[in-house]
N, C-alpha and C positions, 0 to 999 in steps of 0.2 A: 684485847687478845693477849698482849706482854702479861698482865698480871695475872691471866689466868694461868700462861706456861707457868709464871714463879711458883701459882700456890701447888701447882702438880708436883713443880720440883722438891718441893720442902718437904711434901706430905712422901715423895718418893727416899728423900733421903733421911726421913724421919723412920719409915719402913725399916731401912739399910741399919740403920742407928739402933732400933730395934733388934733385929735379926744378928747385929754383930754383938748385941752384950746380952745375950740369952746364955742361960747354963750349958751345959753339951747337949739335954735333951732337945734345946733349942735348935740344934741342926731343921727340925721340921719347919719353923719359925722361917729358916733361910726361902725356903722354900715357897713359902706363902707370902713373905715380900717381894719374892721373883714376881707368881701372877698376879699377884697387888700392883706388881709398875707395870706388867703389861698392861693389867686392865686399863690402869691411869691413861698409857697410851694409845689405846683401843678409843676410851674415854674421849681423850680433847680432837680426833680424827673423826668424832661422830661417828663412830660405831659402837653403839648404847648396846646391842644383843653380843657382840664379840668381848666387849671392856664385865657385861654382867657375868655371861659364864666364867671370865678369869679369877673374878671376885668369888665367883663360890666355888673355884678351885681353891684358891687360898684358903679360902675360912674351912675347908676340907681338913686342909693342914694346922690350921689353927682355929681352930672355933670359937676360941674367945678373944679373937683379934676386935675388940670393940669399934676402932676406928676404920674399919673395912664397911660395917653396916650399912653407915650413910648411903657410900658409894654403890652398892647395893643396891641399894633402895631406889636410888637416883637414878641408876642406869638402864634397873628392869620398869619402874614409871615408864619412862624415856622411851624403851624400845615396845611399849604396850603391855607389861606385863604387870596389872594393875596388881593381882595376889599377891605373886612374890614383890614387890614392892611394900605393900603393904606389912606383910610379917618380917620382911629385914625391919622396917622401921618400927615396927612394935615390939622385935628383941632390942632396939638399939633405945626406946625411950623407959624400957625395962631393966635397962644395964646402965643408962644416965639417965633417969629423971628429973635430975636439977637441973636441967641446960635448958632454955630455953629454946637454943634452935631445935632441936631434936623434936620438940613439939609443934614446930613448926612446919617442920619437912612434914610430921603424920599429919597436920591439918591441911598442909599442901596434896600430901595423897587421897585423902579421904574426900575433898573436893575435887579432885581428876578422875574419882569413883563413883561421884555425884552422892555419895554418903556427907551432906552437908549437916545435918544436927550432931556426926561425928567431929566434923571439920570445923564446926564451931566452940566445942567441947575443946580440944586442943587447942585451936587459937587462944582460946582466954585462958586456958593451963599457960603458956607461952607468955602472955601478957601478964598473969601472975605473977610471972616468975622474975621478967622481966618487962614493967611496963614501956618500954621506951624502945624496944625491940625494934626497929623499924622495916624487917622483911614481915615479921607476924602484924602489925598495923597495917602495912600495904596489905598484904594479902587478904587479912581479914575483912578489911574496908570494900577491896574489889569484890569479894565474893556477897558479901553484906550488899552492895551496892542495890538490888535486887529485891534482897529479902528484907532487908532493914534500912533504907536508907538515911535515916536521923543519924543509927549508930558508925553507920560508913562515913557520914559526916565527921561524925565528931573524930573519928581515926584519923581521917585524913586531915583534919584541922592540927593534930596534935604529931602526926609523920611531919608536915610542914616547918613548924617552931624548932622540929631539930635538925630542920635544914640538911636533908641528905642528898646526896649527889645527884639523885633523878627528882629531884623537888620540881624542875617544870613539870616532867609526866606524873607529879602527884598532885600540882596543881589541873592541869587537863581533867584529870578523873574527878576531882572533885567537882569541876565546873558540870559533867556526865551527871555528878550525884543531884547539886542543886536544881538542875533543872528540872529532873524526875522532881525533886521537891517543890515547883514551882519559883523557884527561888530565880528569876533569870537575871536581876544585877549580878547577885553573884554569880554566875555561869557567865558573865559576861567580863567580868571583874580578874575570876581565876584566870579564864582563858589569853585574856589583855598581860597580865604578870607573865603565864606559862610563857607567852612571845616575849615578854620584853626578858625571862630571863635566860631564853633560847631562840632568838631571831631567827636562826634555822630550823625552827622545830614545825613544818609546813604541816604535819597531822593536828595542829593547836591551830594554825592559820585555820586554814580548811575549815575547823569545825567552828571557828570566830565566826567566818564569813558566812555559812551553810546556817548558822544560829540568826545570822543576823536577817540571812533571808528568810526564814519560815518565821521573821515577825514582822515580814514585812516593809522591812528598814534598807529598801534598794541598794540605796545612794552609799549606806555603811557597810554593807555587804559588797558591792563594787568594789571600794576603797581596798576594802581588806586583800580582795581578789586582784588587785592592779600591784600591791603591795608584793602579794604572794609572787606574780609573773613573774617581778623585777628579779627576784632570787631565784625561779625556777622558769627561765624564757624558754624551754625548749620542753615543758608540758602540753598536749596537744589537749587534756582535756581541760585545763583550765583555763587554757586560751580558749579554747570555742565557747568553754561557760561565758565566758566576760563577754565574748561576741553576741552571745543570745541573749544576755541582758541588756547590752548595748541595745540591740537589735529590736527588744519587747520596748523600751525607753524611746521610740523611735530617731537614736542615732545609727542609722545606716549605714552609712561613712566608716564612721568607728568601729561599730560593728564589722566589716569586710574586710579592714585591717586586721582584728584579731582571728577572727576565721582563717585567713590568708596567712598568718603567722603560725597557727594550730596546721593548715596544712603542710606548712613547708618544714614544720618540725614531724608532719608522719601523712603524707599525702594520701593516704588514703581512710582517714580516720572519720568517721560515717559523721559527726555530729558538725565538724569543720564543714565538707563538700554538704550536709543538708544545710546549713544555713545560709552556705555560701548560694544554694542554689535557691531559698526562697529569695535572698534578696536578688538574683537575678530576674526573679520571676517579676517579683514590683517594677523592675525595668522593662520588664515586656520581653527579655533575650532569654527566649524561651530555647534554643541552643544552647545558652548555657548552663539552663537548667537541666537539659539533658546531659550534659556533660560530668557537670558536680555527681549528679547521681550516681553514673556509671563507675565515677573517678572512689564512690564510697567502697570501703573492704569489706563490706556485708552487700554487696551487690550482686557477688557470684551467687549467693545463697540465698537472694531473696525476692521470689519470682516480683512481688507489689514491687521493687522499686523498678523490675525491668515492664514492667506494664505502664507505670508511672514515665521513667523515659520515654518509652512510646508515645505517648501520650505530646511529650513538651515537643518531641521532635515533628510530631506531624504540625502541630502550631506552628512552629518555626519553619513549615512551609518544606520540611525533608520528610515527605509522606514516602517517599520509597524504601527512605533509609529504617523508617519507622516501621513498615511492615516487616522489613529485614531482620529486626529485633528481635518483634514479636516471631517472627518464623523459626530464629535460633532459640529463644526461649522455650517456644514449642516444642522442638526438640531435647531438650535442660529436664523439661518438665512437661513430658505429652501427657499427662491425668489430671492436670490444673488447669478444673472447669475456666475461672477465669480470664489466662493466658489465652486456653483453647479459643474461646469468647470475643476478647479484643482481636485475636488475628483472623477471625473470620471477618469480621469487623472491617481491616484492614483490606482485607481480599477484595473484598465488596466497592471498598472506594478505590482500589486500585483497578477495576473493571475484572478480576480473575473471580466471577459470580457463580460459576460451576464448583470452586473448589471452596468459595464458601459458604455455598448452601449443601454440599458435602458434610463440612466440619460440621456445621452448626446443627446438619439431624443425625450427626453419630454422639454429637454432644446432647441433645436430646435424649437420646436411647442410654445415656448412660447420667443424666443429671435428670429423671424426669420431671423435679419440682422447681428446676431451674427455668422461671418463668420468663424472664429477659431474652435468654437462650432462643428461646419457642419463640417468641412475641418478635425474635429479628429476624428471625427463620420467615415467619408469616410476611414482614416485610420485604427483605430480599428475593423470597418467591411474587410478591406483587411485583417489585421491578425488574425481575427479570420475565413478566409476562406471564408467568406461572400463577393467574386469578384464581381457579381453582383451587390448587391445591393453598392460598394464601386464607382462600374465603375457607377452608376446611378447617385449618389451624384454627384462626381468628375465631371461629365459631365454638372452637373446643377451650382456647383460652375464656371466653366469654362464660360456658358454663359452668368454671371453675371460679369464676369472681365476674357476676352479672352486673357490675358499678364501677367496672374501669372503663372510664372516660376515654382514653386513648383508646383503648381497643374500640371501643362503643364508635367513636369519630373515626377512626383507621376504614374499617370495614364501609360504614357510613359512606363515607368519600370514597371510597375506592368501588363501590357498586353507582354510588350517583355518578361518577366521573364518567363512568362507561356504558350509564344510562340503562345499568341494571337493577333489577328488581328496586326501583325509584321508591316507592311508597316504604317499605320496609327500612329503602336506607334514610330516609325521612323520620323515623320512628327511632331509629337507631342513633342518629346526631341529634335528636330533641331529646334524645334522653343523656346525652352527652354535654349537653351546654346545660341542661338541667342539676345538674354533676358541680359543673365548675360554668359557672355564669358570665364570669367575664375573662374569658379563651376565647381570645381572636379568635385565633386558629377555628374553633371550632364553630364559631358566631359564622366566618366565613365556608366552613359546611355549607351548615344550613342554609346561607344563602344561595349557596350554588346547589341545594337539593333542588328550592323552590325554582330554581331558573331554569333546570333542566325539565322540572312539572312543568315548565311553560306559563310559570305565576312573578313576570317578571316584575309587576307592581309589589309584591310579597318581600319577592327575592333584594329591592333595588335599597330599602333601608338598611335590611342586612348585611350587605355588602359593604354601604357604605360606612356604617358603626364596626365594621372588621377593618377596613380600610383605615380608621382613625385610629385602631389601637394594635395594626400589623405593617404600621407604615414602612416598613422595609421589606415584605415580602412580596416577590416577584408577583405571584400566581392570583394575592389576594386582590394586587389593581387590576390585574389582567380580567379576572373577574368582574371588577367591577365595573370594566370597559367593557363586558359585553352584556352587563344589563343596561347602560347608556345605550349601547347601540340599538337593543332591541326597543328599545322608545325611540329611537329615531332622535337622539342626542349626540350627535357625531361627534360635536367639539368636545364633552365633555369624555366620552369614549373617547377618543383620539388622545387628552390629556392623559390618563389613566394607562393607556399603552406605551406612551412615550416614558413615563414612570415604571414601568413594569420594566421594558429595554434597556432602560440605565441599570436599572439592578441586577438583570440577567439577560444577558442577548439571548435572542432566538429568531434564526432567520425567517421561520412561521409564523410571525408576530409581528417583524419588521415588515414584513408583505402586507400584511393586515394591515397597518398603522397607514403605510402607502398610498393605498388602495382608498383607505378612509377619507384622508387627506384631500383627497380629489375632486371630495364629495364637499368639502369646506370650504363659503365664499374665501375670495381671496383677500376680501376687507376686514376677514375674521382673522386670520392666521397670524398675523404679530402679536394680538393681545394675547392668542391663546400661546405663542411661543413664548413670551413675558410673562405668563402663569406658569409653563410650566418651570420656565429657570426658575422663577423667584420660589419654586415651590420643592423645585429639588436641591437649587442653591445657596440661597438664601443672600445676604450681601458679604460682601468682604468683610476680613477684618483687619485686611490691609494688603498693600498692593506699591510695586515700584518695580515702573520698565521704560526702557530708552521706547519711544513711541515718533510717528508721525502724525502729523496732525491739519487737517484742513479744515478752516472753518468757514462756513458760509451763512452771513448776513445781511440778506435786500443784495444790493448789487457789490457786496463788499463780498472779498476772499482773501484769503493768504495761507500758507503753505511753509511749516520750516520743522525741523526736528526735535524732539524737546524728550524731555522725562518728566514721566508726569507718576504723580506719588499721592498715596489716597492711604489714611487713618481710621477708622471707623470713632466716630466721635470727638477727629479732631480735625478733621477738613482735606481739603484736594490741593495739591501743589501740583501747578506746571509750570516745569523753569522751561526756557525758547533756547533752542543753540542755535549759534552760526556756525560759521565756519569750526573745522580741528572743535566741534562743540563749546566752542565758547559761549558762555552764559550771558543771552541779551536780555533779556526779560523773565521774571516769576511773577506767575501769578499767584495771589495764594485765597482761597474759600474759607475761611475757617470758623468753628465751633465755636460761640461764645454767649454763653449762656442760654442757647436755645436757638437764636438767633444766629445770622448768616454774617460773616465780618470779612468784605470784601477789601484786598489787597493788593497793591503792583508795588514789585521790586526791582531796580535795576541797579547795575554796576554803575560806579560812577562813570565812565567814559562812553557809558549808551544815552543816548536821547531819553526824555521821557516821550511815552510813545502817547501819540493822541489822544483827546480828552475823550472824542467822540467814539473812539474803541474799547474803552474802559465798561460800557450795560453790552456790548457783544462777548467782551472778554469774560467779563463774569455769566453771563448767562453760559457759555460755554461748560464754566466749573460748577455752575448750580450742574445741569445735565448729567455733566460726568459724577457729580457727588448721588445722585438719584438712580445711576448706572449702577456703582460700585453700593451702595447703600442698597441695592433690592428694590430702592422703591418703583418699580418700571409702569406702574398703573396710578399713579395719580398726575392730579395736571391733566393738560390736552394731552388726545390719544398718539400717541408716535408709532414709527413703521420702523422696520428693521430689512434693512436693503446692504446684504450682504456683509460687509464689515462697518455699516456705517447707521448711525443713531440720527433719525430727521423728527422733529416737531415743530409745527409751522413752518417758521421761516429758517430754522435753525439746524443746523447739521454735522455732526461730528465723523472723522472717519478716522479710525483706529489701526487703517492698514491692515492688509490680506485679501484675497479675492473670494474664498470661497463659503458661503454662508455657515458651513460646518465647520471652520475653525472656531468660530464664536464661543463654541462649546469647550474648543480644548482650554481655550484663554479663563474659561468658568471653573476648569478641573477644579473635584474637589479641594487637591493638596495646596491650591492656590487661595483657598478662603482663609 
């Protein structure tokens, strides 16, 4: 900025120098160097339309002021006024034709005119005149770049050699050139110089690293990028960049760090908070996947992300807050079918069923090809009791696309379920599983069409091939417990219900299961409660609790405190305390190569304890290893008598009284 005030001032007092040794007629003279320095000062203030009219006051006063033209020319360009720009410069290369700049400046206008076969005419008048020109090389080169790029090479190769002050941004442009050329050493080569001979020069980084990733070259394109941060830490977008390569690279870790860096240099910068929030999401903190979103600056404005938070936050187990969202968006944006969509959605699971079978047929009446829309409408009116009007929809979407399987199964089961028009809905899930073949879901239809025809032989295969491949849905065992029952299969009904109730309680079920119970010898009911743990639980896969312990063998007992600690695959520890739990005895079961490898440990200042208690003591830890392992049904048959494991002669009691804690000691979170 210093050199440009000087060359104003020179050219101002060069004016002055002028206007003072003019004859007398030169008074006029005075005068047009007056608006010659205003302009100048209008000029370096950026006011290009103020600095041009001064200049053609002057030339008013003087019209053969030669050295006023340029400025002219330069000022009405500048301010948009490509004409006059243009004829100042074509009187000014009409009154100098030897100068080389002057042919410059016209190839400069003539290409801000987009008259480029004119603006190449000049350039090379210009390099004529003067080969070594180095604004007519740049400029020519850039504009060449384009249309000729061998020739834009070869300028910039030869701007280069005479080393001008912006020689990094002439190497840059050149590495632009070569690449268009296929040329990528060299576009890799230039760009490498351009940094090394301007290490601040981050538009030359950038396009290093951005070059090196569109060839695929991660690892070198990282570097560059990690390079760049050091000298610009407080970029927010080329720290999220590094994060999401990170991130794609599966460093995770490192990745969060630079996200978390891009945020805290601009907290709400949308590329930081989304990557921040997928990798929340791989951690399952679907909270703060809702969070990051909200936290992005394009969030006010953009209904998907606030559907999107909705979404994480009902995951994360805040379904009220979630609706809430969705309610305030609605209002943000009441005509964004979408929005409209998910918060009926939301109504619905929050039990307010009125106001979202409201939304969802004004959303109808105003989206009518919005087929989801309808298809939930048709749902939410079946659970809220409204068959009719569910079976009217369902029948109208059907005629609209006669091979959607959901809808074909929907109607299907919802007429079988209530033991209407049976045959039809028979016809309706056959042609549904015919659709998509292997759908549980809809295999389990069909079975429960047959069962309610009263074809409970039909019904009992299907059920049980839905049962194999819906093994977590409630409604599909419950099913299948009552075509067990209808053969007069109780135990295996009675399994089947007890499966169903772990998945989802219902006190109408829990009666049922009861009641069945009743009906089951009492010499049956352990192996089938050992089927159904082993079949909902499966075994440990590891296990450690301070326990009591009695053991009984033949006329032999004892009784003492212990922890007892179980591995899957690597065997059962039970250490004995005494007193203040002091460690009298381990026993150890352990894994070795397939085989059982029985152990006693003591302190040294305990006894070793009898020879003759040593096939009780392990027998004990075989037990407990077949407990904790799932295997509950091999070996002799055993009983289950409240908190306590008996096989023959043999008896473990684990403490507690009442037969249903068994169950809590199984919780899943404990496998």
């Amino acid at each position: 900025m210093k050199n440009k005030h000087f060359f104003l001032l020179k050219t101002a007092l060069a004016a002055l120098l002028l206007a003072a040794c003019a004859p007398q007629a030169g008074a006029v003279d005075k005068d047009a160097a007056l608006h010659f320095m205003q302009g100048l000062l209008y000029e370096n203030s950026g006011k290009d339309a103020e600095a041009f009219s001064e200049y053609k006051k002057a030339l008013v006063y003087d019209k053969n002021a030669v050295y006023i033209y340029g400025h002219a020319a330069r000022a009405a360009l500048r301010s948009g006024d490509y004409e006059e720009a243009l004829s100042w410069c074509e009187k000014l290369v009409k009154a100098e034709p030897a100068k080389a700049e002057n042919w410059t400046l016209l190839g400069g206008i003539n290409w801000a005119g987009r008259n480029q076969s004119a603006a190449r005419r000049a350039y090379d008048k210009a390099l004529e005149l003067d080969p070594d020109n180095a604004d007519a090389l740049y400029q020519s080169a850039s504009m060449l770049s384009m249309l000729d790029p061998d020739k834009s090479a070869e300028y910039l190769n030869r701007l280069i050699k005479l080393n001008p002050p912006n020689v990094p941004e002439v190497h840059y442009k050149l590495a632009l050139v070569c690449y268009k050329l296929g040329k990528y050493d060299d576009a890799v080569r230039n760009l490498q110089r351009a940094v090394e001979l301007a290490p601040d020069y981050m538009e030359a980084r950038y396009m290093l690293a951005q070059f090196y990733e569109s060839r695929g070259s991660t690892e070198s394109a990282l570097g560059v990028y990690l390079q760049a941060a050091d000298r610009d830490p407080n970029n927010p977008a080329v720290l999220s960049h590094i994060g999401g390569m990170l991130m794609s690279s599966g460093k995770d870790a490192e990745a969060q760090v630079y996200f978390e860096k891009a945020r805290a240099a601009d907290k709400g910068n949308h590329e930081a908070n989304f990557g921040l929030a997928l990798l929340a999401e791989k951690r399952g903190d679907y909270l703060g996947v809702a969070t990051y979103l909200r936290g992005s600056d394009t969030y006010a404005r953009d209904p998907g992300l606030w559907v999107r938070a909705s979404y994480y936050l009902s995951r994360s187990g805040a379904l009220s807050e979630a609706v809430s969202n969705l309610a305030q968006a609605h209002l943000k944006w009441p005509e964004n079918p979408e929005i409209t969509y998910f918060y009926a959605l939301g109504l619905q699971d929050t039990g307010k069923t009125a106001e979202a079978l409201e939304l969802l047929r004004d959303l109808q009446k105003k989206q009518p090809d919005f087929r989801d829309a309808k298809l939930q409408y048709a749902v939410v009116s079946e659970r809220a009791g409204k068959v009719q009007e569910a079976e009217r929809v369902f029948r109208e979407l059907l005629e609209k696309k006669p091979d959607d399987a959901f809808t074909l199964n929907y109607l299907g089961y919802m007429l079988a379920d209530r033991s209407l028009k049976l045959e039809e809905a028979r016809m309706l899930i056959a042609k549904a599983v015919a659709l998509e073949p292997d759908n549980g879901a809809f295999i389990d239809s069909l079975g429960w069409v047959e069962f309610k025809l009263g074809h409970a032989d039909r019904a009992l295969p299907l059920l049980r091939r839905a049962g194999a491949m819906e093994n977590s849905d409630p409604s599909v065992w419950e099913h299948l417990g009552e075509a067990f029952a209808a053969q007069g299969r109780n135990g295996d009904a009675w399994f089947c219900y007890r499966i169903s109730l772990n998945l989802q309680f219902s006190s109408r079920l829990s009666k049922k299961a009861a009641a069945l119970e009743k009906k089951i010898p009492d010499e049956e009911m352990p192996r089938l409660y050992a089927r159904y743990l082993q079949a909902r639980y499966g075994g440990y896969d590891s296990f450690s609790a301070l326990c009591k312990i009695t053991v009984k063998a033949g006329l032999r007992e004892f009784y003492l405190d212990g922890l007892l600690r179980y591995k899957a695959g690597g065997g059962v520890w039970l250490d004995f305390m005494g007193p203040m739990f002091t460690p009298v005895w381990t026993l150890r079961l352990l894994k070795d190569g397939g085989a059982d490898k029985f152990e006693i440990g003591d302190p040294d200042f305990m006894p070793e304890p009898a020879e003759d208690l040593r096939p009780f003591a392990q027998s004990v830890l075989a037990l407990l290893g077949q407990y904790f392992d799932g295997d509950y049904q091999s070996g002799a048959p055993w009983k289950l008598s409240g908190r306590k494991l008996e096989r023959g002669g043999e008896q473990v009691s684990l403490g507690g009284d009442d037969k249903a804690s068994i169950e809590t000691m199984l919780a899943p979170g404990a496998v």
